[in-house]
N, C-alpha and C positions, 0 to 999 in steps of 0.2 A: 509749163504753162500754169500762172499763178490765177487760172480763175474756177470759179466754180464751172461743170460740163456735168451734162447728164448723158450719156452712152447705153442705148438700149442693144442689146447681141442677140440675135436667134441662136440662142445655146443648148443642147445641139441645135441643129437646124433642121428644117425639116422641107425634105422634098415632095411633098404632096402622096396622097395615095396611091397614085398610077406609078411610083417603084416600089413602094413597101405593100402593095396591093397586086403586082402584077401575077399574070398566071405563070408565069417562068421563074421558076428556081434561081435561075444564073440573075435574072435582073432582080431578084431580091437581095441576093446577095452580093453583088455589085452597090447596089445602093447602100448596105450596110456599109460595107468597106466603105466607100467616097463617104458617107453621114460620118466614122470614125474619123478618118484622116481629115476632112474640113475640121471638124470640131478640133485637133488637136491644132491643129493650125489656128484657128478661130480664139483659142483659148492660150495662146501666147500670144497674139493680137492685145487679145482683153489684159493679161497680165504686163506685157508692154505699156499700155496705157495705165494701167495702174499706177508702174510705177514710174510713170513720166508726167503724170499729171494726178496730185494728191489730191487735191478738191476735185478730182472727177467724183460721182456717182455712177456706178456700172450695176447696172442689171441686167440678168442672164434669163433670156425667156424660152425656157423649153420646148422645142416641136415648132416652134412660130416659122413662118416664111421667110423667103429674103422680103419681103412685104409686112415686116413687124406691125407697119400701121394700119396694114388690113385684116392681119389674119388676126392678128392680139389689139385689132383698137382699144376694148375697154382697160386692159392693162398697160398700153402708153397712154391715154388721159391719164388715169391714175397718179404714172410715175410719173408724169409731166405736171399734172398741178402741185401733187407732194412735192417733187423739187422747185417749183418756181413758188410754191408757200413758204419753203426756209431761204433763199432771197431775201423776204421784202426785212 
């Protein structure tokens, strides 16, 4: 794909406090494992895309939701005016 794309990832990703908070042992560690295995998955996705599309921009946003543009708004503006300022 020869055009420029901007790709934001919740890298890892994050499932909210109610698994990495809960008061059972098993479901913390349940969410560890699934938060690992998505991300590994998550992150041949991202490298997939890399290298299928050179003028991609990918940025990886730590801990953020499947909701990147609620739980990290100020850093999609961010990355959305920085890329649409090298555009014009």
């Amino acid at each position: 794909i020869p055009v420029p794309a901007l790709l934001i990832y919740a890298l890892p990703h994050s499932q909210g406090r109610w698994a990495h908070n809960d008061a059972d042992p098993r479901v913390r560690e349940l969410a560890r494992s699934y938060d690992a295995a998505f991300s590994r998955v998550t992150e041949r996705q991202v490298k997939a895309v890399e290298a299928g599309v050179p003028k991609a921009h990918v940025v990886r946003l730590p801990r953020a939701s499947h909701f990147v543009f609620l739980s990290n708004e100020a850093d999609v503006l961010r990355q959305r005016r920085s890329f649409i300022s090298r555009l014009r």
